[in-house]
SETOR-763299 format. One line per 2 residues: number of its first residue (from 1); their letters; for each residue x negated, y negated, z negated of C-alpha. Coordinates in steps of 0.25 Angstrom, whole numbers, always signed. Layout:
NUM = a = X,Y,Z; ...
***
This chain:
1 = xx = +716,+292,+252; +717,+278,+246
3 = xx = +725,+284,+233; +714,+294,+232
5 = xx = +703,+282,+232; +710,+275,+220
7 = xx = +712,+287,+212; +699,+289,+212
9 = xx = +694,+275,+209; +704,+273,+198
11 = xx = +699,+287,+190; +684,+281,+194
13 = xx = +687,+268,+185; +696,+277,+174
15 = xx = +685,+286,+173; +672,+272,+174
17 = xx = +681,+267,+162; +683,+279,+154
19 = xx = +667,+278,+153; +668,+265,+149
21 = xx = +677,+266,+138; +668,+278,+131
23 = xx = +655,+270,+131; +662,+261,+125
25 = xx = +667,+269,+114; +655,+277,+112
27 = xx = +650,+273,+96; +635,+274,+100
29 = xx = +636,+264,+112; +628,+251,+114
31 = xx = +642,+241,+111; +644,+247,+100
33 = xx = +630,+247,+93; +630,+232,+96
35 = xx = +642,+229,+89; +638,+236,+77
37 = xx = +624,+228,+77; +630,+215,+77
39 = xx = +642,+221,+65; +639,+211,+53
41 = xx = +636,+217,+41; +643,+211,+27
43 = xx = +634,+216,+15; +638,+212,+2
45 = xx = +627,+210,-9; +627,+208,-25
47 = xx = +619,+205,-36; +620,+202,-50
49 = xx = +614,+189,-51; +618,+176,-50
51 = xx = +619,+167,-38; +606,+159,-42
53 = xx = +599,+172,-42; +587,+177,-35
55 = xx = +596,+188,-31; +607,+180,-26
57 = xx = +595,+171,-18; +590,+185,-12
59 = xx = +604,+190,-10; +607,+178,-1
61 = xx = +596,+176,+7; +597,+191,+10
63 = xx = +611,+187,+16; +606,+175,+25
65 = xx = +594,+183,+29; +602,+196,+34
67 = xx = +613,+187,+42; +601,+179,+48
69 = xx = +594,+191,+52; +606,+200,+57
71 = xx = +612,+190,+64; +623,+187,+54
73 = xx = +626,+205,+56; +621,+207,+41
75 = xx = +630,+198,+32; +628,+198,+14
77 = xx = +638,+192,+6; +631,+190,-10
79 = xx = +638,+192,-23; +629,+186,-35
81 = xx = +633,+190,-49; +639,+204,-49
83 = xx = +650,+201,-40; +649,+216,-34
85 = xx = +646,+220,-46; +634,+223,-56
87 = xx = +622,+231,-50; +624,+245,-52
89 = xx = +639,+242,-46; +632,+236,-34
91 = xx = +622,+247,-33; +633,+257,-34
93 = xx = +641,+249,-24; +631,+249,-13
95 = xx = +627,+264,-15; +643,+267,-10
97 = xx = +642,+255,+1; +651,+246,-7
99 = xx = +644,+235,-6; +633,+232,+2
101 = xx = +621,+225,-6; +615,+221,-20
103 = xx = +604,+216,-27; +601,+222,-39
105 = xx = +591,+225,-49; +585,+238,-50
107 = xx = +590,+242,-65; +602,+246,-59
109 = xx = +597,+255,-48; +592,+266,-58
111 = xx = +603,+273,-62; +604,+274,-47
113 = xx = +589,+277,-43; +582,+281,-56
115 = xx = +569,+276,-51; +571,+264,-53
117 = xx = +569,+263,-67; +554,+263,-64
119 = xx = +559,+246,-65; +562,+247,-79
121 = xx = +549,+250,-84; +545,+237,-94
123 = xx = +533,+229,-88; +533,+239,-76
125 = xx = +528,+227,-68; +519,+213,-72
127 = xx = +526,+203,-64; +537,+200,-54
129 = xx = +526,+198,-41; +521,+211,-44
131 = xx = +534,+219,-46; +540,+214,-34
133 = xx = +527,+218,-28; +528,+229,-30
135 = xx = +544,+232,-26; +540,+226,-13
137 = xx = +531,+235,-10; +530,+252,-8
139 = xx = +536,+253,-22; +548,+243,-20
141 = xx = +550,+252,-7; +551,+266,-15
143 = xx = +562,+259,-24; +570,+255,-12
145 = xx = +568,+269,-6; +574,+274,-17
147 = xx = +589,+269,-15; +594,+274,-2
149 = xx = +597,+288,-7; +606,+280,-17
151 = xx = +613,+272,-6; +605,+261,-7
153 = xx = +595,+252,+0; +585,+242,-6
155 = xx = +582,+233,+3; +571,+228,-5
157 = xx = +567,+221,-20; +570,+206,-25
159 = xx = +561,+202,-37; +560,+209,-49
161 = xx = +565,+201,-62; +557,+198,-74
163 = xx = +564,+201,-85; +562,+195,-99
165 = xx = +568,+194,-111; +574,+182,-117
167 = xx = +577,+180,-131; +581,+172,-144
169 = xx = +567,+172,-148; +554,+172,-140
171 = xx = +545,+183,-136; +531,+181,-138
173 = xx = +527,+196,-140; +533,+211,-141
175 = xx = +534,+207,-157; +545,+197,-154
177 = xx = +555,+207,-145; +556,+216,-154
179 = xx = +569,+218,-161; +576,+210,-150
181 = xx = +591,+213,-144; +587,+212,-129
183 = xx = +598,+214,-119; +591,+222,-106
185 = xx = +595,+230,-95; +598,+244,-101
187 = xx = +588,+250,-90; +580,+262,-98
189 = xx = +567,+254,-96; +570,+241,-102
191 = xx = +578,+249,-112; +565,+255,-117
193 = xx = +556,+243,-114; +563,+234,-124
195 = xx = +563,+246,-135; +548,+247,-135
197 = xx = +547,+231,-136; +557,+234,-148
199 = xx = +568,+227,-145; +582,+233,-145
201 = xx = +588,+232,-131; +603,+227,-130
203 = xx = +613,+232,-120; +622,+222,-114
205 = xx = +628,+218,-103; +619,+205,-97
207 = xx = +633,+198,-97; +632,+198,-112
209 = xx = +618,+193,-115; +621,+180,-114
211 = xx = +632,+180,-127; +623,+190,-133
213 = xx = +610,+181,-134; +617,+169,-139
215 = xx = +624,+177,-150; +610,+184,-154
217 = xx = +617,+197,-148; +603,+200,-142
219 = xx = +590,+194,-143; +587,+194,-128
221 = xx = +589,+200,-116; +579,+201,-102
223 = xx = +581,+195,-91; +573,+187,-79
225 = xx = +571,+173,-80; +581,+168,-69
227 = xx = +593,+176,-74; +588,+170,-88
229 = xx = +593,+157,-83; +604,+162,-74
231 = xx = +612,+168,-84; +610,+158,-93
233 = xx = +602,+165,-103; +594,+151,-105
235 = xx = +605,+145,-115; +606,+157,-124
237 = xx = +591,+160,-126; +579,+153,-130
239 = xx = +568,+161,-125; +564,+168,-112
241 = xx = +553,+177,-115; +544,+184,-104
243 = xx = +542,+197,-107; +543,+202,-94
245 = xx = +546,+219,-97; +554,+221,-84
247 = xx = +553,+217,-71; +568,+220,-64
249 = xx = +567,+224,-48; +578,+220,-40
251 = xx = +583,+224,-26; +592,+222,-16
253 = xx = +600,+234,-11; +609,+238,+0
255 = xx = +619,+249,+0; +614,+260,+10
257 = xx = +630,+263,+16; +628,+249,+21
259 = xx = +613,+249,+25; +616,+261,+34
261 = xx = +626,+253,+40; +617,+241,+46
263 = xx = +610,+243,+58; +595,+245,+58
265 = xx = +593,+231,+63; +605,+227,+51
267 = xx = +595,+235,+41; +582,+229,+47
269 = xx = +588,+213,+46; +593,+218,+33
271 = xx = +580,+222,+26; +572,+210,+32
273 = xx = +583,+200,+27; +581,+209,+13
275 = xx = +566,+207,+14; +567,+191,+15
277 = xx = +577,+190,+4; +571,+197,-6
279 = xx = +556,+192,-4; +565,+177,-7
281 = xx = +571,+182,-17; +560,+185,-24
283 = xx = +554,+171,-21; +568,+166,-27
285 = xx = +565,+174,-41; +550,+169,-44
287 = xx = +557,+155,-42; +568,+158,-52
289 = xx = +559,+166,-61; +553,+152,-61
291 = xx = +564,+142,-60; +570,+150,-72
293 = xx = +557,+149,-81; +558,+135,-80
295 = xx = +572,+134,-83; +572,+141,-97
297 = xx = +560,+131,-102; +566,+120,-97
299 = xx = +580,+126,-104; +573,+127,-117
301 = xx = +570,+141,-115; +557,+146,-121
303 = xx = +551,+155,-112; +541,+164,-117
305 = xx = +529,+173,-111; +524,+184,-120
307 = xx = +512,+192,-120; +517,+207,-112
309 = xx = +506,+214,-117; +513,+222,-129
311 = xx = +526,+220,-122; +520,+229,-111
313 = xx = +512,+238,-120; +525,+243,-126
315 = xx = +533,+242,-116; +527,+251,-108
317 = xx = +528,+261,-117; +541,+267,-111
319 = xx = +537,+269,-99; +534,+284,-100
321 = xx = +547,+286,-106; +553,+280,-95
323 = xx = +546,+284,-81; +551,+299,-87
325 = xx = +564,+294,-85; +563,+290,-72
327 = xx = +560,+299,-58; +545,+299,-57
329 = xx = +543,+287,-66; +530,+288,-67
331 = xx = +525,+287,-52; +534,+277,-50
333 = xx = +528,+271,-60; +515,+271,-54
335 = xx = +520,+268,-42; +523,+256,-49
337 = xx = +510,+255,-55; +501,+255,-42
339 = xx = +510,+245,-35; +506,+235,-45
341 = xx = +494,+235,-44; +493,+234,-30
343 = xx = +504,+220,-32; +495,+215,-43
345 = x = +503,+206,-54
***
């Protein structure tokens, strides 16, 4: 009787820990899902800039603000200056989940999302405060919603860049561009924006501007104030002209393979730290926009501030040609349009 007793008790706790052992590796269980909230998360992020940039300034305090907020669960390591490569390798990397994140301007982005060339239109905006009005609102949002289907996520817009043009000579009116060699970016709408001024754009690699503009290569090239004076474009050019025909969006971007891959909590602490980050460094480009101004006159730099009446006038000439080329050009256009006016100048 007493062998029968502890047969049954040993197959009670065979069968108690047999139990025990399947909940334990069921995938879906409670343990589990705890582990995997407090996994940390390594995302690397690149940008082009340098390490005094207002990308680099955003990019970092991304990085506190996630590892703060998650609990030290969401980790970014940033490489300034191209070290994962130029932006549309980037874009390409964290469409396959290569790497993880990246600031970049929107230029790039169109062969991915044609759309975007909307950007390109000469004077399509009046002033940094009201472009970045205007991205931060229901239009900003459209843009963004555009780049999951690509395999991206923007996680919202950094400023936009005023690009001007600076030169051997001074600009004082549309007259005195005419006939320059202006290096751009070789988007279609800046393409055709410095045609109508009656310039002759020059392709080259930025890497080459420098040489070029001390040899008399080119007569001037576009850029923002800040990179003006990052790169070093101070020493090798006498003026700094305001002509103002582009202001250049920027974004920050997060591969979709690894944004599925956060938790929902992950995502939530993700997109707050992104909303903090990128309202400073906005803050942080006003300041250098500023600092920079200062620094050319101070270097000897003549900085000059044109009249943009004719320079929009015929400008703004190629913007039938080129809202044709892009998918419904023309409402996104006046989508563009009515924004403005509600965010003033």
């Amino acid at each position: 009787m007493k062998k029968k007793v502890l047969t049954a008790a040993l197959a009670s706790v065979f069968t108690l820990s047999t139990i025990l052992v399947g909940c334990g590796s069921n995938p879906t269980s409670a343990p589990t899902e705890s582990k995997k909230s407090t996994e940390v998360v390594e995302l690397n992020l690149g940008h082009t800039l340098s390490p005094q940039s207002h990308y680099q300034a955003m990019a970092t305090k991304l990085a506190e603000l996630a590892a703060q907020k998650s609990n030290g669960t969401i980790k970014i390591s940033v490489f300034p200056q191209s070290q994962l490569g130029g932006e549309v390798k980037m874009i390409q990397s964290a469409r396959t989940g290569s790497i993880g994140m990246l600031v970049t301007a929107q230029a790039p982005l169109e062969n991915t999302v044609k759309e975007y060339s909307i950007f390109d239109l000469p004077y399509l905006f009046d002033s940094i405060d009201q472009a970045n009005q205007v991205l931060g609102g229901e239009v900003g949002k459209k843009y963004l919603g555009m780049l999951p289907q690509h395999g991206l996520v923007g996680l919202g817009w950094l400023s936009v860049m005023e690009r001007n043009v600076f030169s051997s000579k001074p600009i004082k009116s549309v007259d005195d561009i005419k006939s320059f060699k202006i290096r751009i970016m070789q988007s279609p709408g800046y393409v055709k924006a410095y045609e109508a001024l009656g310039t002759q754009p020059t392709p080259m690699a930025y890497s080459e501007v420098y040489l070029s503009l001390q040899q008399g290569v080119v007569d001037g090239a576009d850029t923002s104030p800040d990179q003006f004076v990052e790169d070093k474009f101070i020493e090798v050019s006498k003026y700094y002209n305001k002509t103002k025909v582009h202001y250049l969006p920027a974004l920050l971007i997060i591969s979709k393979a690894k944004w599925d891959k956060l938790t929902p909590d992950q995502q939530k602490v993700l997109q707050e730290a992104a909303n903090e980050a990128l309202k400073y460094g906005i803050d942080y480009y006003k300041k250098a926009y500023d600092d920079s101004i200062e620094k050319m006159k101070k270097a000897g730099v003549q900085v000059t501030e044109p009249d943009l009446t004719q320079f929009k006038k015929v400008s703004e000439k190629t913007y039938d040609q080129l809202l044709k080329e892009i998918p419904d050009g023309k409402k996104l256009f006046d989508e563009i349009q009515a924004a403005k006016q509600k965010a003033g100048k």
